[in-house]
Structure formats: structure tokens, C-alpha cells
TORMARSE-734641 format. One record per residue (C-alpha): residue number from 1; x, z, y. Coordinates in nm, 3 decimals. Layout:
! TORMARSE-734641
SITE   num        px        pz        py
SITE   NUM         X         Z         Y
...
//
This chain:
! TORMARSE-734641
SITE   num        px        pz        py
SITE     1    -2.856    -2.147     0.719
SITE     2    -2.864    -2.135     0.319
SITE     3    -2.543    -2.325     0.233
SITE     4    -2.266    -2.116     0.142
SITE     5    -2.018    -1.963     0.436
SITE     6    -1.643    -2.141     0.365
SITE     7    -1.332    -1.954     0.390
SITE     8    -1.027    -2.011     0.658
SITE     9    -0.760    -2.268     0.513
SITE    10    -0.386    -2.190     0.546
SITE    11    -0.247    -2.171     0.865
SITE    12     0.106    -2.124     0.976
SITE    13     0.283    -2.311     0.720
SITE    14     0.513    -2.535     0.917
SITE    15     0.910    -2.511     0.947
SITE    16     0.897    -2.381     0.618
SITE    17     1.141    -2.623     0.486
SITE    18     1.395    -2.399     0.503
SITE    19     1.238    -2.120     0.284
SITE    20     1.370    -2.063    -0.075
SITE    21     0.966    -2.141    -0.199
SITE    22     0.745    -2.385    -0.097
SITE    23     0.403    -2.520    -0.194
SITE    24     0.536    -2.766    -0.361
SITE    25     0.761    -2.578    -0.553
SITE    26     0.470    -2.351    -0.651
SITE    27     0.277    -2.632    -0.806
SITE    28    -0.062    -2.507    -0.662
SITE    29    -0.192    -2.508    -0.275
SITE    30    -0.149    -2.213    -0.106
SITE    31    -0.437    -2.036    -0.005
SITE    32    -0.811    -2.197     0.062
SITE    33    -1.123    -2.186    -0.092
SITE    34    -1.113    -2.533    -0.287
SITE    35    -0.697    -2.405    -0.422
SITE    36    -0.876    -2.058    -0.554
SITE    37    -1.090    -2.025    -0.885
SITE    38    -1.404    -1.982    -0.821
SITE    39    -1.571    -1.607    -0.954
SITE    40    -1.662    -1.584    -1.324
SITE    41    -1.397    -1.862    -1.387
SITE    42    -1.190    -1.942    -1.701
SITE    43    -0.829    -1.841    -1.603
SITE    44    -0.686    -2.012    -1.312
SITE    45    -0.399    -2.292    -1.336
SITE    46    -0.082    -2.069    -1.356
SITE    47     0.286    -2.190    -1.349
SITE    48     0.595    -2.142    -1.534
SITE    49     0.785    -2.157    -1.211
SITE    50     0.997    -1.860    -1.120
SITE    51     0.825    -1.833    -0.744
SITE    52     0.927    -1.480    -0.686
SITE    53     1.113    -1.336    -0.347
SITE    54     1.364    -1.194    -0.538
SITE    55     1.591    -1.276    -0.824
SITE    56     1.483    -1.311    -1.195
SITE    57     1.603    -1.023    -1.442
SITE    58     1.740    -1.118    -1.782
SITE    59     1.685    -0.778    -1.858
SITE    60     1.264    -0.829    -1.919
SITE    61     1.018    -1.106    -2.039
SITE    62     0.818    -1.205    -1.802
SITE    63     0.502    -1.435    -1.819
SITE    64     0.193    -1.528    -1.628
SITE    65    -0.138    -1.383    -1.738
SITE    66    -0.518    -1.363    -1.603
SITE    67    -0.782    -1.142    -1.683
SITE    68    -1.159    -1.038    -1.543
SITE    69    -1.264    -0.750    -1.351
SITE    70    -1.586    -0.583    -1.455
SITE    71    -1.757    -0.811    -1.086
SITE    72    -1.641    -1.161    -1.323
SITE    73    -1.382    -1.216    -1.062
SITE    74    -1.073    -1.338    -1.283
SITE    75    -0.745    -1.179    -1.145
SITE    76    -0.414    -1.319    -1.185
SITE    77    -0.096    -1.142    -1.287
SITE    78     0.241    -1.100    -1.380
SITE    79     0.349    -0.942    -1.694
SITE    80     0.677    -0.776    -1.736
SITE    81     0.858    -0.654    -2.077
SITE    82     1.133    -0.472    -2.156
SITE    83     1.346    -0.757    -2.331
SITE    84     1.374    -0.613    -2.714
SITE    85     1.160    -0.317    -2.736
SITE    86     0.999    -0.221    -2.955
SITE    87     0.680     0.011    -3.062
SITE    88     0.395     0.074    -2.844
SITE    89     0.530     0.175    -2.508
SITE    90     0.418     0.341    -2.173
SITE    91     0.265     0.081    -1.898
SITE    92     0.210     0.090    -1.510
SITE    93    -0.057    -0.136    -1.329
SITE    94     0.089    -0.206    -0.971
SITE    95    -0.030    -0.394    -0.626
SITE    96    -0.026    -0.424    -0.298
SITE    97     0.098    -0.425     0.009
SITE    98    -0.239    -0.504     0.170
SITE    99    -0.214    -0.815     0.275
SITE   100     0.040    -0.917     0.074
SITE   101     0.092    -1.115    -0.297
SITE   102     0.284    -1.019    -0.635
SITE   103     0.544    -1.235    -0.533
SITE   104     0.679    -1.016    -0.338
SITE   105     0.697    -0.588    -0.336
SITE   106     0.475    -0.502    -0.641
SITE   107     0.637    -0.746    -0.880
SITE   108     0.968    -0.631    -0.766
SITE   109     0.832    -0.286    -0.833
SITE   110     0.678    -0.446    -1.183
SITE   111     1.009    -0.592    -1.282
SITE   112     1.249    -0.361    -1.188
SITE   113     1.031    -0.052    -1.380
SITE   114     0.980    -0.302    -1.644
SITE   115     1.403    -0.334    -1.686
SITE   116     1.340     0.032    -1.748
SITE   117     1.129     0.071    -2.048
SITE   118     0.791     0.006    -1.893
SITE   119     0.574    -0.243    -1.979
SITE   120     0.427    -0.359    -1.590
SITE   121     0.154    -0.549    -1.473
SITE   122     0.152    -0.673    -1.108
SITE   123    -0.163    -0.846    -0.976
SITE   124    -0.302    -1.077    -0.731
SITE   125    -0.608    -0.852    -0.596
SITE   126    -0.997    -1.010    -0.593
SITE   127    -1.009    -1.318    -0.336
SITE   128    -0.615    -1.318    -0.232
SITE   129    -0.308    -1.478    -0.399
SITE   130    -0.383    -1.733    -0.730
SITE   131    -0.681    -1.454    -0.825
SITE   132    -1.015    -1.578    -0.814
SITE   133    -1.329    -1.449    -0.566
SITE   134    -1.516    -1.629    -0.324
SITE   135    -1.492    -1.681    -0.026
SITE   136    -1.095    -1.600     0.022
SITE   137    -0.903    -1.380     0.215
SITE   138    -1.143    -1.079     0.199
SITE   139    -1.055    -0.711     0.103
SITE   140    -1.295    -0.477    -0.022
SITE   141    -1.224    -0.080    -0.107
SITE   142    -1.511    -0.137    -0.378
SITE   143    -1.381    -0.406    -0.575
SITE   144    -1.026    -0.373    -0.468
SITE   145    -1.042    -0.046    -0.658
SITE   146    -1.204    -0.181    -0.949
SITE   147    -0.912    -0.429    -0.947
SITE   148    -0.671    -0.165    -1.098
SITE   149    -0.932    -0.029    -1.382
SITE   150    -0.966    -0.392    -1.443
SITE   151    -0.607    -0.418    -1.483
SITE   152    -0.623    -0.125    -1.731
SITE   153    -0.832    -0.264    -1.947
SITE   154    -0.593    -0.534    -2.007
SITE   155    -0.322    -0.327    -2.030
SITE   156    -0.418    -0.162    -2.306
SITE   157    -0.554    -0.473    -2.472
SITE   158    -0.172    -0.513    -2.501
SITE   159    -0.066    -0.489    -2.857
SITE   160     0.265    -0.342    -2.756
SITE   161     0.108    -0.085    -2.482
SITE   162    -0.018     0.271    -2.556
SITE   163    -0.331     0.334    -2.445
SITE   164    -0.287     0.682    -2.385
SITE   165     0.030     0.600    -2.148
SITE   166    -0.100     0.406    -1.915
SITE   167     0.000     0.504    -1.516
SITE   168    -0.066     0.299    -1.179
SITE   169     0.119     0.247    -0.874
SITE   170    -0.044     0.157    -0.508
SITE   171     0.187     0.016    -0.249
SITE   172     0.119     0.039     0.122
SITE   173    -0.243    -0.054     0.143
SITE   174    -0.337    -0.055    -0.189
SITE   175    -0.271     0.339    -0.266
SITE   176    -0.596     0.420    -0.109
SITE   177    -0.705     0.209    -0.400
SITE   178    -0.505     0.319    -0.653
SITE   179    -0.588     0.689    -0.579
SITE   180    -0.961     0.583    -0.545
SITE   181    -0.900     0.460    -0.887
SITE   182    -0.753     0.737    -1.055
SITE   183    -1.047     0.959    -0.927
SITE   184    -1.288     0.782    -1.130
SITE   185    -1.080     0.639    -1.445
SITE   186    -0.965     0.888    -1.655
SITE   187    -0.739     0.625    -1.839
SITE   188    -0.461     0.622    -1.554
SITE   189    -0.290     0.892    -1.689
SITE   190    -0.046     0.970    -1.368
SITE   191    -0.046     0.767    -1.048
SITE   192     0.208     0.715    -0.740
SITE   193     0.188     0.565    -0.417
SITE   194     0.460     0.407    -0.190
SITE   195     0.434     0.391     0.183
SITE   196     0.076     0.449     0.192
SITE   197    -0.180     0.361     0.431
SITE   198    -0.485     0.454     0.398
SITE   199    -0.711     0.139     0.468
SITE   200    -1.013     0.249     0.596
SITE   201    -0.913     0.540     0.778
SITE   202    -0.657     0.321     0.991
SITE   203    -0.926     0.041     0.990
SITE   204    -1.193     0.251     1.102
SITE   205    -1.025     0.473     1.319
SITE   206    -0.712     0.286     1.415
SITE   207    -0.400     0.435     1.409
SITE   208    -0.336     0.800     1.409
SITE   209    -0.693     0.856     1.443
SITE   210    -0.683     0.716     1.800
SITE   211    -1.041     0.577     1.845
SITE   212    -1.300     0.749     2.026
SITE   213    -1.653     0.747     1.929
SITE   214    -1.734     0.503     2.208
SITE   215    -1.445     0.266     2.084
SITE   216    -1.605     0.280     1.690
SITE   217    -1.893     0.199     1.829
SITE   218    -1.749    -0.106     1.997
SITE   219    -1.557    -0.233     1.665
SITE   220    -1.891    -0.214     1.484
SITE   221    -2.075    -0.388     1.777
SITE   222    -1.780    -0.690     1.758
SITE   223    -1.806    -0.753     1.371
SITE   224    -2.154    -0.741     1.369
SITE   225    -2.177    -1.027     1.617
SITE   226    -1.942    -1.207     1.424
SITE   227    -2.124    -1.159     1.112
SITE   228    -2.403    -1.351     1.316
SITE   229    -2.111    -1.621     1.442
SITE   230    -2.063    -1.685     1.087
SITE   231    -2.436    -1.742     0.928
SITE   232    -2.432    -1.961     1.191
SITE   233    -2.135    -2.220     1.165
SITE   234    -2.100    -2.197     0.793
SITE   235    -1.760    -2.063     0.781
SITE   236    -1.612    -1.726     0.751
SITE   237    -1.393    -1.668     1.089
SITE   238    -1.024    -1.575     1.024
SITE   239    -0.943    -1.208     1.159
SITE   240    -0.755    -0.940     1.235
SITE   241    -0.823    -0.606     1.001
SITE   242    -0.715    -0.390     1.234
SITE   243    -0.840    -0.414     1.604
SITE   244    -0.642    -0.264     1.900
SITE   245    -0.759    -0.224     2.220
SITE   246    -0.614    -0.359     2.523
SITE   247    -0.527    -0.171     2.849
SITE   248    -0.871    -0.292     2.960
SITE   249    -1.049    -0.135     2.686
SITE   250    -1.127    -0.498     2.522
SITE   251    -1.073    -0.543     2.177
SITE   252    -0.789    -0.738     2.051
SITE   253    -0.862    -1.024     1.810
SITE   254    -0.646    -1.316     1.669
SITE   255    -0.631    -1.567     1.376
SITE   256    -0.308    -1.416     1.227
SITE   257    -0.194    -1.135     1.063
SITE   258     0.135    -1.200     1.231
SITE   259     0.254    -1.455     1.469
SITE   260     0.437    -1.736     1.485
SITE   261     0.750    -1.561     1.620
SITE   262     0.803    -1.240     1.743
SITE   263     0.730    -1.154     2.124
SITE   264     1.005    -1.026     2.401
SITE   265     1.072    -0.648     2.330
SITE   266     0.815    -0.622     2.033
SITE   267     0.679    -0.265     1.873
SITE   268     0.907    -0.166     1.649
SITE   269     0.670    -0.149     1.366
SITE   270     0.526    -0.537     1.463
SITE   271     0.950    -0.648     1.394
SITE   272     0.953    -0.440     1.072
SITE   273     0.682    -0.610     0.930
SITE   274     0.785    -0.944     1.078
SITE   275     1.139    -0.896     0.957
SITE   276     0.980    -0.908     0.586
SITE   277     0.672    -1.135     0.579
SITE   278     0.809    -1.378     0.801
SITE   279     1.134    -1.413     0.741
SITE   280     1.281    -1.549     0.406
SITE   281     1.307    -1.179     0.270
SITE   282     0.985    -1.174     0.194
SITE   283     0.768    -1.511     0.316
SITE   284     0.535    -1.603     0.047
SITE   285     0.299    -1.903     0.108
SITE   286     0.009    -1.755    -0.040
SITE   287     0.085    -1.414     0.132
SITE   288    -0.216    -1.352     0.402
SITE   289     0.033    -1.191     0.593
SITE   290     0.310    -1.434     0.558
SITE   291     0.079    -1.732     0.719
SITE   292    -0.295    -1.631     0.779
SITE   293    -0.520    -1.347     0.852
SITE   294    -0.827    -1.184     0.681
SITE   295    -1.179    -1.259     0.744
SITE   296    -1.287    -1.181     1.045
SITE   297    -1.572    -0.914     0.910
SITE   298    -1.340    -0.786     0.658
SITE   299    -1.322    -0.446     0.824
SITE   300    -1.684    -0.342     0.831
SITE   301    -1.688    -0.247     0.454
SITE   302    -1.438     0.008     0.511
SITE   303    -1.610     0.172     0.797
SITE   304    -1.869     0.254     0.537
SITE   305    -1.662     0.362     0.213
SITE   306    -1.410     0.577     0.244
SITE   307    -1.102     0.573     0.045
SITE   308    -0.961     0.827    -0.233
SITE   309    -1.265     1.073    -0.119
SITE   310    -1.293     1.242    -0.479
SITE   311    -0.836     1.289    -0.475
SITE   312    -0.893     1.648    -0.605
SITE   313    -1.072     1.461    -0.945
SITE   314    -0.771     1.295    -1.058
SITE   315    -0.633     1.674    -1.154
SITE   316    -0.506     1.743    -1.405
SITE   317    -0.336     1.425    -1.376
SITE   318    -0.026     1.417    -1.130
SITE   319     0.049     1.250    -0.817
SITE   320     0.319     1.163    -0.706
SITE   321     0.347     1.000    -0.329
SITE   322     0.669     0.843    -0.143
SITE   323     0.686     0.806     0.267
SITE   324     0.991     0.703     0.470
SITE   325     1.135     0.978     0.685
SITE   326     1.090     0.744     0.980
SITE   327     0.778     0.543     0.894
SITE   328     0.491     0.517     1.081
SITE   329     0.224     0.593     0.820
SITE   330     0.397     0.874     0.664
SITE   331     0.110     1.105     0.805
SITE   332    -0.126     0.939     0.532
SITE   333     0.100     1.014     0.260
SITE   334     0.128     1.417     0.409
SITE   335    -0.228     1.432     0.467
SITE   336    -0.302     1.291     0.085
SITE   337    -0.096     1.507    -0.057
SITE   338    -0.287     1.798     0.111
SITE   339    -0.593     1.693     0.022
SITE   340    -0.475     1.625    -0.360
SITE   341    -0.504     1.940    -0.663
SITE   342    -0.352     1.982    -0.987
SITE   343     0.015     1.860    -1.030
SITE   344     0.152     1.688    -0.686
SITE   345     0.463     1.593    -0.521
SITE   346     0.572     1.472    -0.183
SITE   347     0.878     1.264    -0.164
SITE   348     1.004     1.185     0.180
SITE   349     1.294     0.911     0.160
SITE   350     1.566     0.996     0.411
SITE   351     1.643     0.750     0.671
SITE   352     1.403     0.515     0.545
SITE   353     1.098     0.340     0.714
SITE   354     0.760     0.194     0.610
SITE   355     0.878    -0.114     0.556
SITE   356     1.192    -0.046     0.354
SITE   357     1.021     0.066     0.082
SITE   358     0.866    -0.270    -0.026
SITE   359     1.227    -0.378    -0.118
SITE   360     1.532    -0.226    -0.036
SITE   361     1.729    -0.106    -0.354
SITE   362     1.872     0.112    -0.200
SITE   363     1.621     0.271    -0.032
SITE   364     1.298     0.298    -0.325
SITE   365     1.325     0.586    -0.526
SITE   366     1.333     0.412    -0.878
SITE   367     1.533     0.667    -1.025
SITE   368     1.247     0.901    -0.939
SITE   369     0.951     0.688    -1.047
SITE   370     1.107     0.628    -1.370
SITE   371     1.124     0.989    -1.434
SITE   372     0.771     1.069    -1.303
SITE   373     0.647     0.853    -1.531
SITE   374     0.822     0.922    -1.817
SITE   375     0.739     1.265    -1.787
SITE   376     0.446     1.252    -1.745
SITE   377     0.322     0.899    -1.954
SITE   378     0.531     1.049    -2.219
SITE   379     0.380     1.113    -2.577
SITE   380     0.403     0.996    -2.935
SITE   381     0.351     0.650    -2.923
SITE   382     0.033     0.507    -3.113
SITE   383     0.071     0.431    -3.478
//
């Protein structure tokens, strides 16, 4: 078949009535291939409509912006500035969680560092949110990585930004990518994670390391059948990125990230992240994990590249990376930090779990953030 594969459309988007943002509200459809600029695009249609899950700061100027990674693919964003600075200043390209839109955790991240001197950037990544990238709802540790340089570049395009202060944050999924980044772009000048997963070690491994060899195998066997289901119907399947096995030794797949509503007696780790992207908290319409689910083949390109392989390259340049006590993926952050040379610094948030850190004031370690970064972005400011 030569015509091109089509993407999933939205799916889960009833009773949503009663959610602070809608679609209509937004101005723009969701999520689907015809609602998505296409790759190489001028800059997609973005609103003026505060469509945020949390609150609007008087303290910053904030605006909508686009730009083009080095693939053509043009990303949308939101900028955040300190309201009345002045001078060229220190900046901070943020995204993630995996899965997830700028809507919610990384602009919260963007504006709330932004309130605190920073000018921030938080971005859609390739083929997710209002970005552009064809066909949707696909992740990629190649391009997904070159989303953050990309977001340097316009960073310090900026006439108010330093280039010689520029840092990075990587929430949840997206600090394997942000640390992949750093390795290989000299520009971000120090770089934290949040939460961090490690997407294609859990994706290709599953979690705690807890496939066998047989079991890889088997994953690799599934999505390259599927690759084959695909050429043939013309569509790209919707899909889990992570696939569990059940007690039979099957492999569990679905057409959501999460479901519909939550199960009796449900993992605690399926409630936390149900308690955020499907609850008003943090329900974004053009969040995959809010309504969809990747493409179904999404997870064979990270059985083949491994993330933040190079970590001891971004020394001399610090890292700084934040788990919850009692979250599940706090191993990744332990065994990054390990793994990383040069200037480095565990934090471990008491109390806390994975999920808290995408929004809970109380609970993300601002105050320590800030001071990384100014630190360590700080500097005469350019002339």
C-alpha cells in the first residue's frame, strides 16, 4: 500500500462538560492528524486563550510562540517572562511528562521559574500537543531529544536571553531526553530532571528491569506484526508504550493510556496517575494521556536507542536530579546519578511520590531549582 498510514483520532472525550477546559474553549480540535500542522509547516494556529491547568500569574508575560526543529517539524510553545525585567537574563527549556502537554506540569514548572527571574520556554514535543509531525501521537528518543536543542536555538534567538545562560529541565519521561540532550549540546549550560523515567529502559525492559530475554523477544515479535497490521489498513493502530504481561504470559495491549475510570482495588501507581490526568487536576484534551494512547509501534524505536548513554559528557556541566522518597521510578533517578561525572546532586523529596512532583507546591523543590540554576546559569549578562 503507497498511501500514507493515518493517525488515531481522539478518543475518550465524553463527560467532559464538567472540566474547567474544553475543545471548544481551546479554539482548536484536540488531537488528530487533520487538527495538527503538518511537518515543515508555517507556525500552527495558536490562541490567546489562557487553557492552562492551573491559574495564570500576574507576576510574568506570557505568550504563545512556535519554532522548527532542525527535522522541519515546527514545535509549539509557551513563553514565560519575568514581568519588568530587564537586561539579558538566564533561560530554562522545559517538557514533559511523557505523554503529557504544556498545559499542564512543564508550564507550571515554566511559569512558576519564570515568576522567579527566568525567562522559560515550555513545549509541545514533535507529533503531540498543538506541535506539528506526522502522523500524531508518536514519541521518538531521536527527535524527542532534538526537541530541546531545538528549543535552544530559539531561546537564545531571544533578544532578552543570554546565550551563555541557557539550562533545561526534563520532567518524568522527558529527562531521558533532556540528559540525552545535554550530552551532545554544549549550549545547555546545567540541566535537572524531575521524577525521571527513563523511557527506553522501562519500555524495553519494563519495569524494574523485569523482562526476561524470552519476554523482549516477545515485545519485539508483537510490534513487528503490528507494523505489518498497519501497512496494511492504512492507519497507525493506537497503543500502549509500555506492555505488561499477564499471568498467562500474554502481552497486555489497549487503546488507552488510561481508562475510562479506574478499576476495583487499582495499583497504586495506575490511581496516582489517574488522580492527575484524569481528573480535573490535570485533564488536558490534547494530553495523550488524558484521552488517548500512543501509536501502537511507538515502542520499537526505543528498544534500539538508548537514552542519556554518553551522561558522563555533559561534565563539566552539573546535574541536578529530583525523585520522590516514595515514587516508583526513583531507581532511575539513583541509577542516573551514578552513572553521571563532573558536578551532580541527588535530591530525594521526603514523603513525596512520582506523581506529586508534576504539581504539588508544596511538594516540588522550587526553592532548590531556582538556586541550582542561578548558581550555576549565573554570569555577567551579555552586553
Amino acid at each position: 500500500m503507497n498511501q500514507p498510514l493515518e493517525s488515531p483520532g481522539a478518543q475518550g472525550m465524553d463527560r467532559r462538560s464538567a472540566l474547567k477546559i474544553t475543545a471548544a474553549t481551546l479554539g482548536v480540535a484536540s488531537l488528530g492528524a487533520q487538527a495538527a500542522p503538518r511537518a515543515g509547516s508555517t507556525a500552527p494556529a495558536l490562541g490567546s486563550a489562557w487553557d492552562k491547568t492551573f491559574p495564570r500569574s500576574d507576576k510574568v508575560v506570557h505568550r504563545k510562540v512556535s519554532f522548527r526543529n532542525r527535522y522541519g517539524i515546527t514545535l509549539a510553545a509557551d513563553l514565560y517572562q519575568p514581568r519588568g525585567a530587564s537586561g539579558r537574563l538566564a533561560a530554562l527549556a522545559i517538557s514533559g511528562p511523557f505523554g503529557a502537554v504544556k498545559e499542564q506540569s512543564s508550564g507550571l514548572y515554566a511559569q512558576t521559574l519564570a515568576e522567579r527571574g527566568f525567562v522559560t520556554l515550555a513545549f509541545d514535543p514533535s507529533y503531540t500537543g498543538e506541535s506539528g509531525g506526522l502522523p500524531r501521537h508518536v514519541a521518538s528518543p531521536d527527535i524527542n531529544t532534538e526537541d530541546f536543542s531545538a528549543a535552544v536555538d530559539f531561546l537564545g534567538l531571544q533578544p532578552n536571553v543570554d546565550r551563555q545562560r541557557i539550562g533545561a529541565i526534563g520532567i518524568c519521561g522527558f529527562s531521558g531526553m533532556v540528559l540525552t540532550a545535554a550530552s551532545a549540546d554544549p549550549r545547555i549550560k546545567a540541566v535537572a530532571t524531575t521524577s525521571m523515567y527513563d523511557m527506553s529502559r522501562s519500555i524495553s525492559r519494563g519495569y524494574q528491569d523485569g523482562y526476561t530475554p524470552a519476554q523482549r523477544q516477545q515485545v519485539l515479535a508483537y510490534l513487528g506484526e503490528q507494523r505489518w497490521a498497519d501497512a496494511e489498513s492504512g492507519r497507525y493502530a493506537p497503543g500502549l508504550h509500555e506492555l505488561p504481561f499477564d499471568a498467562q504470559g500474554r502481552i497486555v495491549t489497549g487503546t488507552r493510556v488510561l481508562p475510562e475510570t479506574l478499576p476495583a482495588n487499582p495499583n497504586p501507581v495506575l490511581r496516582a496517575f489517574f488522580d492527575y490526568y484524569r481528573q480535573p487536576r490535570g485533564f488536558h484534551p490534547r494530553s495523550i494521556n488524558s484521552t488517548s494512547a500512543w501509536t501502537a509501534t511507538t515502542p520499537m524505536a526505543f528498544f534500539a536507542f538508548p537514552m542519556h548513554a554518553h551522561i558522563g559528557m555533559i561534565a563539566p556541566r552539573p546535574v541536578l536530579l529530583v525523585a520522590g522518597e516514595n515514587a516508583h521510578s526513583r531507581y532511575y533517578s539513583e541509577d542516573a546519578y551514578q552513572a553521571a561525572s563532573g558536578p551532580k546532586e541527588l535530591l530525594i523529596v521526603p514523603g513525596a511520590d512520582h506523581v506529586d512532583l508534576y504539581d504539588r507546591l508544596d511538594k516540588i523543590p522550587f526553592d532548590r531549582l531556582t538556586d541550582f540554576f542561578r548558581q550555576h546559569l549565573a554570569g555577567q549578562a551579555a552586553a
